[in-house]
VEXTOR-530867 format. One line per field, with one value per atom (N, C-alpha, C): residue number from 1; residue in one letter; atom name; x, y, z. Coordinates in steps of 0.1 Angstrom, whole numbers. Atoms other than C-alpha are relative to their C-alpha. Last residue first. Example, Ala and Ser with C-alpha at 12.3 -4.5 7.8 and 13.67 -1.06 7.14 Angstrom:
REM residues 2
dovex 2,2,2,1,1,1
vose S,S,S,A,A,A
fimar N,CA,C,N,CA,C
east -9,137,-8,9,123,9
north -11,-11,11,-12,-45,12
up 0,71,8,0,78,0
//
This chain:
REM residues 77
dovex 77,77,77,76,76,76,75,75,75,74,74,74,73,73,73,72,72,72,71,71,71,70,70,70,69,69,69,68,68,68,67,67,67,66,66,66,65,65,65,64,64,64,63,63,63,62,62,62,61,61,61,60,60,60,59,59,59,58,58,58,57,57,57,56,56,56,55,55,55,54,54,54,53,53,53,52,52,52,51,51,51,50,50,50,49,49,49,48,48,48,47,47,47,46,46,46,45,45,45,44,44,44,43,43,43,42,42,42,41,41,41,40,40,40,39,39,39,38,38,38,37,37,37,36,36,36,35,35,35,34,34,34,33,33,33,32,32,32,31,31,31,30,30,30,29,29,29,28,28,28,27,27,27,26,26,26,25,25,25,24,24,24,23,23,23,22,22,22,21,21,21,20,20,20,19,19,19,18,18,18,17,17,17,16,16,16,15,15,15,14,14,14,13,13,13,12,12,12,11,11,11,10,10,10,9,9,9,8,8,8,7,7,7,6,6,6,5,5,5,4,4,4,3,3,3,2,2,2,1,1,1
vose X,X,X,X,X,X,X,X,X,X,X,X,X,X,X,X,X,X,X,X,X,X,X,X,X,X,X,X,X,X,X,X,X,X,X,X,X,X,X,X,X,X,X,X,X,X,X,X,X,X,X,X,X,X,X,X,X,X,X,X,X,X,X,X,X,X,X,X,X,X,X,X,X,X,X,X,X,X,X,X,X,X,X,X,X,X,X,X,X,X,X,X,X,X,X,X,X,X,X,X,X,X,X,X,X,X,X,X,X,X,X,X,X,X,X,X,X,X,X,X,X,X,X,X,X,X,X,X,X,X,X,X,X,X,X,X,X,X,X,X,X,X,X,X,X,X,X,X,X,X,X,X,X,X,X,X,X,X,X,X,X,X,X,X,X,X,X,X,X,X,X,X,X,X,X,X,X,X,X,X,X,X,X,X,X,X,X,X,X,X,X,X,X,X,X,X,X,X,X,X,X,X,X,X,X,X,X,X,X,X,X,X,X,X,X,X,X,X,X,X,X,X,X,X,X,X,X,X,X,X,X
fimar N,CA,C,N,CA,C,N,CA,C,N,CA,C,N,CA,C,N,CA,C,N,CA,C,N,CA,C,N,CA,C,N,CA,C,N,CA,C,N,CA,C,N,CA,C,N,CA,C,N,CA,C,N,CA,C,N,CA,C,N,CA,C,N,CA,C,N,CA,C,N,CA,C,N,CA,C,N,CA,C,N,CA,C,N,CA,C,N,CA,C,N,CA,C,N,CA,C,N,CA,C,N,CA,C,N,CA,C,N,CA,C,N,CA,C,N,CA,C,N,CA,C,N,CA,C,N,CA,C,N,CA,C,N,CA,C,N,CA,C,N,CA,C,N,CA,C,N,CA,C,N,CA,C,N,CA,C,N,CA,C,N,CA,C,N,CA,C,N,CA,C,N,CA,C,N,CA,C,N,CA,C,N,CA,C,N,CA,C,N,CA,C,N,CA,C,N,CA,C,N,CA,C,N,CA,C,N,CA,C,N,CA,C,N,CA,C,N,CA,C,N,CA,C,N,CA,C,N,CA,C,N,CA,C,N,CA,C,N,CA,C,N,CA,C,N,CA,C,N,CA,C,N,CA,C,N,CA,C,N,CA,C,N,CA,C,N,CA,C
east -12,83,-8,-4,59,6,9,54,6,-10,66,-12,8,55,7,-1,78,-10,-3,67,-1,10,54,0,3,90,-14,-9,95,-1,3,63,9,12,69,-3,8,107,-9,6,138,-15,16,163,-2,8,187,-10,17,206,1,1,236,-11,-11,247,-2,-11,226,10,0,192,13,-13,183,1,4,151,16,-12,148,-2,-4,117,13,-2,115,0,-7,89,14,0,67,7,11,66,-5,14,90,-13,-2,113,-19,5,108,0,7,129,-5,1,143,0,3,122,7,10,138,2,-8,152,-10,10,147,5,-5,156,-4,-1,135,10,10,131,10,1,158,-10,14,163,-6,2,201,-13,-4,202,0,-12,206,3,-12,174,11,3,156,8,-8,170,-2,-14,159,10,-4,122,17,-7,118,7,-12,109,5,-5,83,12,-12,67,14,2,32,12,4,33,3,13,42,1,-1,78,-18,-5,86,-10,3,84,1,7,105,-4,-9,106,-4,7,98,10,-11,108,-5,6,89,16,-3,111,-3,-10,94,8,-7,62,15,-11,50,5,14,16,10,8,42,-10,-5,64,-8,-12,38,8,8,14,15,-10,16,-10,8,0,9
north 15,-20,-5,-3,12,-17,12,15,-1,7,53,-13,11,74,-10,16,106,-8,8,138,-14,5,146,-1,12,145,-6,9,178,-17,-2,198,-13,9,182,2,-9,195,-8,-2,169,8,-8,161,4,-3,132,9,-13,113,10,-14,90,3,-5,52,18,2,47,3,7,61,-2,11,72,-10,18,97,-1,10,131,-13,14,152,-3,11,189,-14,-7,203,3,8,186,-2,-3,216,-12,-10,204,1,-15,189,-3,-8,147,13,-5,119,10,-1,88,11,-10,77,5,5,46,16,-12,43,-4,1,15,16,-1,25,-2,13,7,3,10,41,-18,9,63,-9,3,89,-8,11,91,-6,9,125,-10,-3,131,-2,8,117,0,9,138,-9,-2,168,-10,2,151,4,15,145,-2,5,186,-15,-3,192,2,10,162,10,-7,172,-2,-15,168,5,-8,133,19,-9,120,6,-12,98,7,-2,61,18,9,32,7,-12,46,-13,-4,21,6,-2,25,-1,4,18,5,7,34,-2,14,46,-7,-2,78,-12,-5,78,-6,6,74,7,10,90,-5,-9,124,-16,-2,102,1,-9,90,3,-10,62,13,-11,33,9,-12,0,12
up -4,57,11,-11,44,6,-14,13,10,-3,-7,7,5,-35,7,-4,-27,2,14,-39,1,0,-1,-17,-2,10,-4,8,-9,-1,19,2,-3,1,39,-10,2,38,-7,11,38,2,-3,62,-13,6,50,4,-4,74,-12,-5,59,0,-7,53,4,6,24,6,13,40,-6,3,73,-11,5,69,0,1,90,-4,1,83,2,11,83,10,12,94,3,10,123,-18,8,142,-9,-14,171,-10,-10,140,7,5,131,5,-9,138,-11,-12,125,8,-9,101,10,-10,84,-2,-8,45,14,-14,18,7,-8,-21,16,-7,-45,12,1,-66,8,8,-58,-5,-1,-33,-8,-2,-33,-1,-12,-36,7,-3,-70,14,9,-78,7,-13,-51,-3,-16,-71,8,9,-110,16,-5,-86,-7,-12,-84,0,-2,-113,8,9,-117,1,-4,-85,-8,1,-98,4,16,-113,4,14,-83,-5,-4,-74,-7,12,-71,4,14,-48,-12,15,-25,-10,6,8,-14,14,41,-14,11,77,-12,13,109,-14,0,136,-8,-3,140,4,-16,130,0,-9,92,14,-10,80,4,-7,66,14,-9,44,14,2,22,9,-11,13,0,4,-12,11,0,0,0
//
């Protein structure tokens, strides 16, 4: 079941299944950051406001902004 960063808590796993239609120029930057289709990552925290995200992926953290993360087309592990 595809869902998105945001319905994940803190600990949770997930992994990119692939990117939406609406953030198409943005997904060539997600690219480049490791963000990949089939790639896993975990949750592991989120700011006071809920903005930004931290995901562990490829050996390094990752913050990422709830516009940006809400591109991502991910399942949840």
């Amino acid at each position: 079941m595809m869902t998105s960063i945001k319905m994940l808590a803190t600990g949770d796993s997930g992994r990119i299944v692939g990117f939406d239609q609406a953030g198409g120029s943005y997904r060539k930057k997600l690219l480049a950051m490791g963000l990949t289709p089939g790639t896993e990552f975990t949750v592991t925290r989120f700011a006071p406001m809920g903005d930004p995200v931290e995901i562990k992926l490829r050996g390094f953290s990752l913050s990422l902004r709830k516009n940006e993360a809400s591109i991502l087309l991910i399942e949840k592990l």
